[in-house]
Backbone as a printed PyTorch tensor [residue, N CA C, xyz], in Angstrom:
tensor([[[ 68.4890,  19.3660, -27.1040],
         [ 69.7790,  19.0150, -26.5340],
         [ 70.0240,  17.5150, -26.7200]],

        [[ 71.1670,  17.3780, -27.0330],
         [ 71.4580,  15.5420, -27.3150],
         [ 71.8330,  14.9340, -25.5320]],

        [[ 71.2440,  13.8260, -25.9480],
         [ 71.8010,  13.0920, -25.1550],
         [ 73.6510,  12.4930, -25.1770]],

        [[ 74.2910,  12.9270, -23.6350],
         [ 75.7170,  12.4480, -23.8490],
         [ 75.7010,  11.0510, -23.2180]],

        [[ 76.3540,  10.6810, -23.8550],
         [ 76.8720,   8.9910, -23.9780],
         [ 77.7120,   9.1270, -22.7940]],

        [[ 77.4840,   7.8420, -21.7060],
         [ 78.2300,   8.0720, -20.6990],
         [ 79.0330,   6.2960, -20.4900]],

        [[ 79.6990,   6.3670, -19.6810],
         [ 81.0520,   5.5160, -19.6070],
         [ 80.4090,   4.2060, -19.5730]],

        [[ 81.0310,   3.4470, -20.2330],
         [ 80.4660,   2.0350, -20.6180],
         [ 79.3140,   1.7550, -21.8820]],

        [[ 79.5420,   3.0160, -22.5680],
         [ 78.8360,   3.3260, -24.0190],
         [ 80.1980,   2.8980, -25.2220]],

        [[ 79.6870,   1.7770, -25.9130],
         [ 80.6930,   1.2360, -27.1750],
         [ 81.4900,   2.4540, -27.7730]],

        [[ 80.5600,   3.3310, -28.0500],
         [ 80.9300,   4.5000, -28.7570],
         [ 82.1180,   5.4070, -28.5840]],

        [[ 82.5150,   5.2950, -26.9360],
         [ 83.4800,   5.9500, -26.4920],
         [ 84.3280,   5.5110, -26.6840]],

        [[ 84.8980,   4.4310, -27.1830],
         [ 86.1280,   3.6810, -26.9590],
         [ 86.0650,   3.5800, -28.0420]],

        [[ 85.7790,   3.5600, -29.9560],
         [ 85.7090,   4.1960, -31.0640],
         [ 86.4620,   5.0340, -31.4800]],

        [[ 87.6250,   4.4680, -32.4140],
         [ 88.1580,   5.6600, -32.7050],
         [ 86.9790,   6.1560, -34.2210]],

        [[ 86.6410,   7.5390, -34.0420],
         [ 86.2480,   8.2300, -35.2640],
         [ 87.0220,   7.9740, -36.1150]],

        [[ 85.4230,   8.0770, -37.3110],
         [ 85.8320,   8.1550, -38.2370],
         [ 86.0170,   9.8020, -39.1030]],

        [[ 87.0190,   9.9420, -40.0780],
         [ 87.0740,  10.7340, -40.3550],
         [ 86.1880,  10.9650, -41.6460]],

        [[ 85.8380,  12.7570, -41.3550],
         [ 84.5530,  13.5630, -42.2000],
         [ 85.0670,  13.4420, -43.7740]],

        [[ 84.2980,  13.1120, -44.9560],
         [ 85.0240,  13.2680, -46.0940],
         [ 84.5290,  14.2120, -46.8630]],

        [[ 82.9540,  15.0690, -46.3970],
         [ 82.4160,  15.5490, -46.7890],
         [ 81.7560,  16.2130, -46.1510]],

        [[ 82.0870,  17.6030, -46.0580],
         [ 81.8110,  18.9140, -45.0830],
         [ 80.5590,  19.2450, -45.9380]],

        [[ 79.1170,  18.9570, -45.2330],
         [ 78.0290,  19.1770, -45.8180],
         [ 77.0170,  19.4670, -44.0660]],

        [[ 75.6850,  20.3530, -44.7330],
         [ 74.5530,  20.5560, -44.1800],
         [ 74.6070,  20.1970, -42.7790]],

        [[ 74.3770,  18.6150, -42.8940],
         [ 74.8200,  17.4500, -41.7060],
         [ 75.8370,  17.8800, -40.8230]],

        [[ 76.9800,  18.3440, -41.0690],
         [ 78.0150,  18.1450, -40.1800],
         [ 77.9080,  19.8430, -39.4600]],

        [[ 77.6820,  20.5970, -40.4400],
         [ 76.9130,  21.9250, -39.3000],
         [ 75.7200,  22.0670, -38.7440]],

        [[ 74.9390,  21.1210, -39.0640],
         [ 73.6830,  20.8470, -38.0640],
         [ 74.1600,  20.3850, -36.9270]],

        [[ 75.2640,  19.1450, -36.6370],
         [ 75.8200,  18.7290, -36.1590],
         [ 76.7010,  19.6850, -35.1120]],

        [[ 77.7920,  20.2130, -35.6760],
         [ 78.2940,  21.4090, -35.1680],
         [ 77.5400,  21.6980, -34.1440]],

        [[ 76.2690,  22.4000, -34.5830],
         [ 75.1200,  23.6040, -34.2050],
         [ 74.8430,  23.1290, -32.6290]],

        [[ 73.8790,  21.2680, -32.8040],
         [ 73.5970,  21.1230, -32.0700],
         [ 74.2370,  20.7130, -31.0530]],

        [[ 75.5440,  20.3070, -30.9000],
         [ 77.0310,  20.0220, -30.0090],
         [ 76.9110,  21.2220, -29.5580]],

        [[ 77.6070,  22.6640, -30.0340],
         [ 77.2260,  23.8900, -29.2600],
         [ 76.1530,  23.9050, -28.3600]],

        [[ 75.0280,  23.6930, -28.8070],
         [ 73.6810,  24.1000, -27.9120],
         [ 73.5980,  23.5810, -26.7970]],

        [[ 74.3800,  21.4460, -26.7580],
         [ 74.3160,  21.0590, -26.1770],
         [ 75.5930,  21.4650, -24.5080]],

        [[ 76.6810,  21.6070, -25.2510],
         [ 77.2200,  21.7680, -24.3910],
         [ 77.0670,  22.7790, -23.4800]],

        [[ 76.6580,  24.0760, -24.2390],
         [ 76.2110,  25.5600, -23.6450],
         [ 75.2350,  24.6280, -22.3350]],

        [[ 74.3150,  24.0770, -22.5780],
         [ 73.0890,  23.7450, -21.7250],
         [ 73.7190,  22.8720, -20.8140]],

        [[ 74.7350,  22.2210, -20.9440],
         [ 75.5210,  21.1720, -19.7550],
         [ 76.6960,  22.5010, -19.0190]],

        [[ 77.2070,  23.4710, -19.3730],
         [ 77.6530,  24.2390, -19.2160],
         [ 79.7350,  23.6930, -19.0230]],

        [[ 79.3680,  22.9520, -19.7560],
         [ 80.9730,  22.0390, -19.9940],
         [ 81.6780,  23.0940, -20.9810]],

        [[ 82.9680,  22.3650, -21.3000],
         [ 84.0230,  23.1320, -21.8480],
         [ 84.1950,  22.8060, -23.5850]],

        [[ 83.9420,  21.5140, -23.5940],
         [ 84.4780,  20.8780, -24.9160],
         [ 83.4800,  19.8620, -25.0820]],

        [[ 83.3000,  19.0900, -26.3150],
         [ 82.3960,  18.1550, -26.5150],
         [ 82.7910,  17.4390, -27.7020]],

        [[ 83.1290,  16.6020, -27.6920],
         [ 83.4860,  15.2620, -28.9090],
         [ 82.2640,  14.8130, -29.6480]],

        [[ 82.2740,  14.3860, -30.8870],
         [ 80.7870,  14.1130, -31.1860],
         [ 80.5700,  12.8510, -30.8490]],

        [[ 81.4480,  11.7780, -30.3860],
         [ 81.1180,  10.2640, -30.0130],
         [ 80.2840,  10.5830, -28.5720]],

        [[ 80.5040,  11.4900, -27.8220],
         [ 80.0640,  11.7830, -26.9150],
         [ 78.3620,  11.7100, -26.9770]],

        [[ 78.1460,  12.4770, -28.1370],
         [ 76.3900,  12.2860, -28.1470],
         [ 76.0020,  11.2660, -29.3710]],

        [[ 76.8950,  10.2410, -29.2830],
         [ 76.6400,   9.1810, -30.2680],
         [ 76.6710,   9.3050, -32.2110]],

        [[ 77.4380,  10.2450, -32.1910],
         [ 77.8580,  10.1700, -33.8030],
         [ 79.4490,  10.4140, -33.9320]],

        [[ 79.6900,   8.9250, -35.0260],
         [ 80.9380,   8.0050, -35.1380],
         [ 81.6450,   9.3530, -36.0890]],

        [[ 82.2130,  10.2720, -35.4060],
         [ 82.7710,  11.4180, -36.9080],
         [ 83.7520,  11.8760, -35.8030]],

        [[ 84.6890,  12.5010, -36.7170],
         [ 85.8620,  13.4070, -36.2860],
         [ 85.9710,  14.9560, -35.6120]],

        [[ 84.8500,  14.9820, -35.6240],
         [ 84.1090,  16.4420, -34.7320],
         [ 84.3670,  16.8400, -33.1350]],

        [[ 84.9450,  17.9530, -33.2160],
         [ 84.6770,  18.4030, -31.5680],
         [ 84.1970,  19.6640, -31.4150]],

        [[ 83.8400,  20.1990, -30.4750],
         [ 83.6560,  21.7590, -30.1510],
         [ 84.0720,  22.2600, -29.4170]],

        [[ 84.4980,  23.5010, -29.0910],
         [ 84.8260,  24.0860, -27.5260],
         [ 84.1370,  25.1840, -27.3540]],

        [[ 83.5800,  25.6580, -25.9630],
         [ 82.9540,  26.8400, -25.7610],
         [ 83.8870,  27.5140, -25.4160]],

        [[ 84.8670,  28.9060, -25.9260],
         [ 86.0060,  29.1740, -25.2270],
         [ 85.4510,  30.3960, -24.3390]],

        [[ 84.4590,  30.5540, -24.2480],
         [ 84.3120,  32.0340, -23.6990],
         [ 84.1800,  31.8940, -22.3930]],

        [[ 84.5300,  30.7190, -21.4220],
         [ 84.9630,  30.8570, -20.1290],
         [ 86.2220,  30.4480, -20.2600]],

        [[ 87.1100,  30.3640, -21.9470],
         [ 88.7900,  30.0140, -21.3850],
         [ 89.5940,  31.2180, -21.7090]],

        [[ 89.0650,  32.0030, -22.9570],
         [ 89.8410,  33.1040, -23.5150],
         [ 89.0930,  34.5380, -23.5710]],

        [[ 87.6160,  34.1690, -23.0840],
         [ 86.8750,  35.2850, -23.7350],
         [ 86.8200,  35.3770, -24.5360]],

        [[ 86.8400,  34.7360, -26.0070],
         [ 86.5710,  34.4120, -27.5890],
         [ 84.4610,  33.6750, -27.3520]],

        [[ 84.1530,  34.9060, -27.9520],
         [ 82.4120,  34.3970, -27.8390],
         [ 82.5300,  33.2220, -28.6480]],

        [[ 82.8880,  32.9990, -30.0360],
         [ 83.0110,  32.4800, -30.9790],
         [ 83.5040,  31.3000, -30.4820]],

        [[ 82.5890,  29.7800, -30.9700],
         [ 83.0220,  28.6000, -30.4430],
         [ 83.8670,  28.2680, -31.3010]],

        [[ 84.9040,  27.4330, -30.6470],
         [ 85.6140,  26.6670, -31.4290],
         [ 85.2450,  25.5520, -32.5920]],

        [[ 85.2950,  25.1700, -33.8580],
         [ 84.3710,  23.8490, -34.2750],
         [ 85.9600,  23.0490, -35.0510]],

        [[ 86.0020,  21.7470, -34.6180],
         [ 87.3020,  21.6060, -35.3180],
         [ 87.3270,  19.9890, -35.8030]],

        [[ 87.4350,  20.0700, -37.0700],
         [ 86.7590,  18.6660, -37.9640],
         [ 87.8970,  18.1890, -38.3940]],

        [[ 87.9960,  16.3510, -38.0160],
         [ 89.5790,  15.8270, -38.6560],
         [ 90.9700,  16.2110, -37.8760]],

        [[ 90.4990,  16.8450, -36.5850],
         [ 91.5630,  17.4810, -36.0670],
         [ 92.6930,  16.6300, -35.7600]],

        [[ 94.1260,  16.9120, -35.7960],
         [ 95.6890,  16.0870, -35.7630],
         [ 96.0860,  17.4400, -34.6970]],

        [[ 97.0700,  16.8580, -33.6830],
         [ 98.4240,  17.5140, -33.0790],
         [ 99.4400,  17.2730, -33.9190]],

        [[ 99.6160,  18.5130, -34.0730],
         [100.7940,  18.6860, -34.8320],
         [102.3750,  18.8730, -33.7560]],

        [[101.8430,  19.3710, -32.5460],
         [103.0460,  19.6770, -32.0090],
         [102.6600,  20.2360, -30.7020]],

        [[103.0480,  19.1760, -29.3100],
         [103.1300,  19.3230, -27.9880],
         [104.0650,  20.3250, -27.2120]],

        [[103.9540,  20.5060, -26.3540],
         [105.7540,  21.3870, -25.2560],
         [105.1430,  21.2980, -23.7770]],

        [[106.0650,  20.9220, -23.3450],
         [105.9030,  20.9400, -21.8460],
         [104.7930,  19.9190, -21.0340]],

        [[104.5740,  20.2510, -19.5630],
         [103.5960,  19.1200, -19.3230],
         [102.8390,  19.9540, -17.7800]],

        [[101.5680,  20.1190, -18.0990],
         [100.7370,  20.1710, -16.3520],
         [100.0520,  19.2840, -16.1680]],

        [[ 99.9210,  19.1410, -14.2740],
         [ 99.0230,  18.0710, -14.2850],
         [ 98.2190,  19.0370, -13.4500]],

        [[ 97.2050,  18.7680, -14.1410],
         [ 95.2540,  19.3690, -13.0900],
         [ 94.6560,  18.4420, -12.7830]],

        [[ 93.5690,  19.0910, -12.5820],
         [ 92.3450,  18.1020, -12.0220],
         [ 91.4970,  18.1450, -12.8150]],

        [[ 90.9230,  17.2150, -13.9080],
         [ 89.9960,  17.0790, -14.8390],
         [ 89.0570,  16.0040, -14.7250]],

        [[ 87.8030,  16.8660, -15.6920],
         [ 86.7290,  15.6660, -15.3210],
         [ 86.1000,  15.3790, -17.0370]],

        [[ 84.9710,  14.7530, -17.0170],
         [ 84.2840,  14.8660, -18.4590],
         [ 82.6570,  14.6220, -17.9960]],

        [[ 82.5870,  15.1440, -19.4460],
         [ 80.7350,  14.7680, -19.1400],
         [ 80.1370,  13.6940, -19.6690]],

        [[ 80.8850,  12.8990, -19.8620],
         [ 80.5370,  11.5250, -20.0900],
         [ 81.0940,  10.6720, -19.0440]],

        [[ 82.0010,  10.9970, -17.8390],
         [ 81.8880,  10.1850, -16.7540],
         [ 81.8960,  11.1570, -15.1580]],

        [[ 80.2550,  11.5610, -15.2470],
         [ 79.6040,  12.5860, -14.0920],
         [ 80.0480,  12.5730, -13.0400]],

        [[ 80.3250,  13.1770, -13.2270],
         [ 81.3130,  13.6840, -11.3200],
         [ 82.2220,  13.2550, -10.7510]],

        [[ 82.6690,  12.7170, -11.9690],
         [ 84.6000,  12.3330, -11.8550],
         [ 85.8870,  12.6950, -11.8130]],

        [[ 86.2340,  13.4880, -11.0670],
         [ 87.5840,  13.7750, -11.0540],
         [ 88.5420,  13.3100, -10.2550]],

        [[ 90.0530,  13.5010, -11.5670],
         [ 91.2670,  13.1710, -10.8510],
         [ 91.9840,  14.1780, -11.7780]],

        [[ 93.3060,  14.2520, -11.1620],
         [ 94.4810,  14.6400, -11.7410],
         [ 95.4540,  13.6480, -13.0900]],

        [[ 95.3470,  14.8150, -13.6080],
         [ 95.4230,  14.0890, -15.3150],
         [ 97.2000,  14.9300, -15.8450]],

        [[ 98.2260,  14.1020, -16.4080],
         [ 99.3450,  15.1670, -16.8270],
         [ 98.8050,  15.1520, -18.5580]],

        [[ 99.2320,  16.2280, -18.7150],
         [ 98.9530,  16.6040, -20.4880],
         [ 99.8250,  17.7600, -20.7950]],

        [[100.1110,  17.6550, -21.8230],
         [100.7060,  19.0890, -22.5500],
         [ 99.9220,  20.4100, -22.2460]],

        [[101.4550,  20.9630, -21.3200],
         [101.0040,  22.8060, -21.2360],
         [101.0340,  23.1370, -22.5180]],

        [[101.5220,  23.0010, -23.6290],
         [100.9500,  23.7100, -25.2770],
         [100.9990,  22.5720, -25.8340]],

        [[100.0140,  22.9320, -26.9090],
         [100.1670,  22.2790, -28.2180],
         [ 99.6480,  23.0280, -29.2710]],

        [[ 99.6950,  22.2490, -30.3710],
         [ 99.0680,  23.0960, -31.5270],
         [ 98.2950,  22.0910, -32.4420]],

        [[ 97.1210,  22.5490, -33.1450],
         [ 96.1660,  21.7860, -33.2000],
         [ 95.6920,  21.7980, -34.7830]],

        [[ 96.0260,  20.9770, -35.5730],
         [ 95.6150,  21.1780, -37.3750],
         [ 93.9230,  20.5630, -37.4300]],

        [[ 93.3060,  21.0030, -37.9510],
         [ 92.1440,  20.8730, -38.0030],
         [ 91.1770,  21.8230, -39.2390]],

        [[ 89.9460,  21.7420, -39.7410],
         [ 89.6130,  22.2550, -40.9900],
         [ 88.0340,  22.6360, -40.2790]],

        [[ 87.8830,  24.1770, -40.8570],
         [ 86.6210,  24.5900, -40.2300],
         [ 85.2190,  23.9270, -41.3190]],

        [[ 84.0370,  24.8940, -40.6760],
         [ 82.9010,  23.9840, -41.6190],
         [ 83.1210,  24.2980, -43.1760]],

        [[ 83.8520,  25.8760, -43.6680],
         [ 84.0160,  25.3380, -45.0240],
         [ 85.1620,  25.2570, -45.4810]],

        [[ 85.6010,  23.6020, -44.8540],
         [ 86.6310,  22.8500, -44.9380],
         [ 88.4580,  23.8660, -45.3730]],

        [[ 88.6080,  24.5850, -45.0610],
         [ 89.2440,  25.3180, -44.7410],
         [ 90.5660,  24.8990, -43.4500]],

        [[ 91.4300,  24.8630, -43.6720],
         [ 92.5440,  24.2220, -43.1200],
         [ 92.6140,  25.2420, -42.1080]],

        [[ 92.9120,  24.9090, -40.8840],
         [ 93.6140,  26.0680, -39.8510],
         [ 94.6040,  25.3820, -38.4850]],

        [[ 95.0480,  26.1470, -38.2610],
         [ 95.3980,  25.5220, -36.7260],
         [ 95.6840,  26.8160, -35.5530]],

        [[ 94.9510,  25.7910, -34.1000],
         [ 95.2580,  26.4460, -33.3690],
         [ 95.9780,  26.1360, -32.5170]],

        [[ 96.5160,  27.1680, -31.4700],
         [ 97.5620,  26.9370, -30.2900],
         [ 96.7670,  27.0650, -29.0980]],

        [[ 97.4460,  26.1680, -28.0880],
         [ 96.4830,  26.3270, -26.9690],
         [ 97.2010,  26.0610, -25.8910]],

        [[ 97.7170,  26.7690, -24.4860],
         [ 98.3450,  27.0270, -23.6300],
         [ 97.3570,  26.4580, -22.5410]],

        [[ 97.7430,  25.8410, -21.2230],
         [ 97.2450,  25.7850, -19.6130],
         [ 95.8840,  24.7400, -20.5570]],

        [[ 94.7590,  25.7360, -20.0760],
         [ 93.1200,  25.0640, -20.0650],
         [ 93.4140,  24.7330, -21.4130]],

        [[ 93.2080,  25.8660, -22.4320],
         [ 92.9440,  25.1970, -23.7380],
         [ 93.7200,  23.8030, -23.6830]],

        [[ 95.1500,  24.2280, -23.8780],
         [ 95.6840,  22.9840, -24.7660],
         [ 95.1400,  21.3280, -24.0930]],

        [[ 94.4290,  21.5190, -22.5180],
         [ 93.9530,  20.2890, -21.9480],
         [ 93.2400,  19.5920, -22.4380]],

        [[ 91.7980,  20.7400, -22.9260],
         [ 90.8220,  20.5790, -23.3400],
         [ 90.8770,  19.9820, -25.0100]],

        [[ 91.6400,  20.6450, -26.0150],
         [ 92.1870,  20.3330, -26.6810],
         [ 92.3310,  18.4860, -27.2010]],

        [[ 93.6410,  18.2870, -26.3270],
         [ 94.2010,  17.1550, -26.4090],
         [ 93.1520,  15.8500, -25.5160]],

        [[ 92.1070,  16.5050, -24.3750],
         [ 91.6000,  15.8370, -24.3290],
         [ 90.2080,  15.4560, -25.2300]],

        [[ 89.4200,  16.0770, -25.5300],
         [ 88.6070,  15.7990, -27.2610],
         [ 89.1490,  15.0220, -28.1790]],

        [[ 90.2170,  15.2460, -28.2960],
         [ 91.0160,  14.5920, -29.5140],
         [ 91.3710,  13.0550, -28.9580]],

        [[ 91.6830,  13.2240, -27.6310],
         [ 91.7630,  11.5590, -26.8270],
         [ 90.1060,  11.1630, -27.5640]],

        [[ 89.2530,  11.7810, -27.0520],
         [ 88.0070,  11.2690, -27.2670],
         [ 87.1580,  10.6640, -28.3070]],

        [[ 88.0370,  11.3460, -29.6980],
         [ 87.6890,  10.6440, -30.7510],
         [ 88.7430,   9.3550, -31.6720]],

        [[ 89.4350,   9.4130, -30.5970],
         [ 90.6500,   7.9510, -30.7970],
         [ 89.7700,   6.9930, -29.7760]],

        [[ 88.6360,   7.0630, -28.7570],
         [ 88.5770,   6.0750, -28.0540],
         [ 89.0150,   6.2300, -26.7020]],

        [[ 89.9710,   7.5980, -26.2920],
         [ 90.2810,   7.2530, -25.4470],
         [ 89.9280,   8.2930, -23.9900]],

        [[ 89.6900,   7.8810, -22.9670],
         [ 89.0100,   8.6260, -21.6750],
         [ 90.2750,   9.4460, -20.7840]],

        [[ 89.4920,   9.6160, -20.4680],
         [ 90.7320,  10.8570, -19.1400],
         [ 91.2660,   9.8010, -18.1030]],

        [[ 90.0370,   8.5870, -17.7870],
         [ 90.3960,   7.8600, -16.7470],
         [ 91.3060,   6.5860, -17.5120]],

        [[ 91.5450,   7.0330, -18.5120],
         [ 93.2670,   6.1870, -18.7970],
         [ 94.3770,   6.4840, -18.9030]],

        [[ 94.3100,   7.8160, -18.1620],
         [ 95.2320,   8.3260, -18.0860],
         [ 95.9730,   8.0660, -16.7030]],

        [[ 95.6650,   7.4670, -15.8330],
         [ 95.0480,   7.4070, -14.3780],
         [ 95.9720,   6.2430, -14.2300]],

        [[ 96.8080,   5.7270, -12.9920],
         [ 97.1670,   4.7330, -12.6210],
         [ 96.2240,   3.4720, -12.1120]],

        [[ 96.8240,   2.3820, -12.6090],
         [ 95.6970,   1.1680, -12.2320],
         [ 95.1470,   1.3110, -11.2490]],

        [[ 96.0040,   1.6030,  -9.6820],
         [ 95.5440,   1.5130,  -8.3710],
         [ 94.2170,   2.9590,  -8.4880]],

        [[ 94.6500,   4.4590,  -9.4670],
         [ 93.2830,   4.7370,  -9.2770],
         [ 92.1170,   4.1870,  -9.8890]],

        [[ 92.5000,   3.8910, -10.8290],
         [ 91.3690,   3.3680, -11.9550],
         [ 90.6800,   1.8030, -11.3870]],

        [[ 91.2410,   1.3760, -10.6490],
         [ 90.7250,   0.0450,  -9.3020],
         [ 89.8580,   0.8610,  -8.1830]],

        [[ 90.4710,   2.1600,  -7.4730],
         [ 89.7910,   2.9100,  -6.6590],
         [ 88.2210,   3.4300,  -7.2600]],

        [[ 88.3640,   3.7870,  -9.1650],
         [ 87.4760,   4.5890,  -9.0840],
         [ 86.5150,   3.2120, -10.0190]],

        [[ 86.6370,   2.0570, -10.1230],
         [ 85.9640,   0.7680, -10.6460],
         [ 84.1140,   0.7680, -10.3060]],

        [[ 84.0920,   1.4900,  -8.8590],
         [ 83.0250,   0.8830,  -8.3180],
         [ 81.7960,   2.1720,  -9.2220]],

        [[ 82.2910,   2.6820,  -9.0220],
         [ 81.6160,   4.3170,  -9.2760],
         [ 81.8210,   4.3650, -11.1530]],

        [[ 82.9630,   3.7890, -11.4350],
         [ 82.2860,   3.3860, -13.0650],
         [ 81.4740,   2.5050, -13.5080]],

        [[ 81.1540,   1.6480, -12.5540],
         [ 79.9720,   0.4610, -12.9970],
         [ 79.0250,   1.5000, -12.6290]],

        [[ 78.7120,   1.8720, -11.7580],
         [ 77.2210,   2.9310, -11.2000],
         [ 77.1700,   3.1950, -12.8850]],

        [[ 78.1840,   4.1270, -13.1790],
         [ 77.7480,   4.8310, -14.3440],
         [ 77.4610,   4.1230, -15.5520]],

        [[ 78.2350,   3.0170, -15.6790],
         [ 77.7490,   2.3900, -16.8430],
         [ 76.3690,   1.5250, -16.8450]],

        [[ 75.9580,   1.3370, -15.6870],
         [ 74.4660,   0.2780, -15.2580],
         [ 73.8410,   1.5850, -15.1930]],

        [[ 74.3180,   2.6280, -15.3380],
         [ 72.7250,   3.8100, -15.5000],
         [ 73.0220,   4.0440, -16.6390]],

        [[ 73.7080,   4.1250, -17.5750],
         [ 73.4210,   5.2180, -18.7130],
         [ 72.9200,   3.6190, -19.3960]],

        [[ 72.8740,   2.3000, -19.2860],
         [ 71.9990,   0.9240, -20.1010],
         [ 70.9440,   1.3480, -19.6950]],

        [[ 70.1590,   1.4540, -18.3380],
         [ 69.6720,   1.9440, -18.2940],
         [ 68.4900,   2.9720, -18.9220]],

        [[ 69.4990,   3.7390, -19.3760],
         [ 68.9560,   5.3260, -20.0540],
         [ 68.8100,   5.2540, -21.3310]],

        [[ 69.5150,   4.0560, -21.8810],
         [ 69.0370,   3.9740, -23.3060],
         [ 68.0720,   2.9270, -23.5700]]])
């Protein structure tokens, strides 16, 4: 299982780079993102998350759609948003954090499987959250910027915790 990179890791704030060459590597890669997330029992997983600079995400959908089959989606672009919910979301790169986040109730998602194969998907409520938030993740950007200053001042103290442990941990 990889280690996930947690808040106040360079890496997160990185926008990826994009894959130019769908090889061995990037489904080993794949593989072990699945394994990892299955074992954290999370939803989605960015690959900056466990410290590799690439355009990679995963999703486990089989607690969103009942699709066993993980999602793997390389180079991924929004092609096209609609509407807006706001939930309560967290990540596993900043542990036991939640707030209420607004994001697109749909979108649709262009992206190329491992043999580089063009596709896109649509994703309604959870998906499209999960979705658009991965894709924040490999631009650099966190859930907690999504957040008004006064929370992101509220939740300051409890992001240093996290960032003086995961120096720490490495």
């Amino acid at each position: 299982m990889a280690i996930i990179r947690t808040y106040g890791d360079p890496i997160l704030r990185r926008k990826s780079k994009e894959i130019k060459n769908i090889d061995g590597s990037v489904s080993q890669l794949a593989k072990d993102m699945i394994n990892s997330l299955k074992a954290l029992g999370g939803i989605g997983l960015a690959a900056n998350q466990v410290g590799v600079d690439k355009r990679i995400f995963v999703v486990d959908r089989s607690n969103l759609d009942l699709i066993d089959k993980p999602l793997i989606a390389i180079n991924p672009k929004i092609v096209e948003i609609s509407g807006r919910q706001t939930e309560e979301e967290g990540c596993l790169s900043i542990p036991e954090t939640f707030d209420y986040v607004t994001r697109p109730l749909g979108v649709t998602v262009k992206a190329l499987d491992l043999d580089g194969k063009e596709f896109q998907i649509q994703g309604r409520g959870l998906l499209a959250r999960v979705l658009v938030h991965e894709i924040d993740h490999l631009d650099g950007v966190l859930f907690i910027d999504h957040l008004s200053a006064i929370k992101r001042k509220l939740l300051s103290g409890k992001l240093k915790k996290i960032a003086e442990k995961g120096k720490q941990g490495s």
